[in-house]
N, C-alpha and C positions, 0 to 999 in steps of 0.2 A: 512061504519059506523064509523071505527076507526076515518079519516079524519075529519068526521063530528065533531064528540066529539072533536077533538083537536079544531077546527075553532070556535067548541062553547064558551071553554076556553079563547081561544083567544080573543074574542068578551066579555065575560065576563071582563076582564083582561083590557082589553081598555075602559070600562064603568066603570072600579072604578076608572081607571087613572082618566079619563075625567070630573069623579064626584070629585074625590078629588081637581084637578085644578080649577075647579068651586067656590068649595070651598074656599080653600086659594084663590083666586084673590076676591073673594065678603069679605072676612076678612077684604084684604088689600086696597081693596077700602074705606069699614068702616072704619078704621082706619084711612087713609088719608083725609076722610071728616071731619072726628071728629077733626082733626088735624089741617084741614084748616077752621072749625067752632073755637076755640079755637084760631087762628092767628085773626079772623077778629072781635070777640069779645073782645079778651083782646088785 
């Protein structure tokens, strides 16, 4: 049971990395189209 609980941690731990990366890169893409809308407009 202990093991379990650590592995489920783990697995938690890695789903908020994975959420977070998700995140910032869908930012930094936004930002780079807006960016590249703004080059080809003005």
């Amino acid at each position: 049971m202990k093991g379990l609980r650590k592995s489920y941690i783990y697995m938690l731990i890695l789903i908020l990395i994975s959420t977070f990366i998700l995140c910032s890169s869908s930012i930094v893409m936004s930002q780079s189209i807006i960016k590249l809308g703004h080059l080809i407009i003005g």
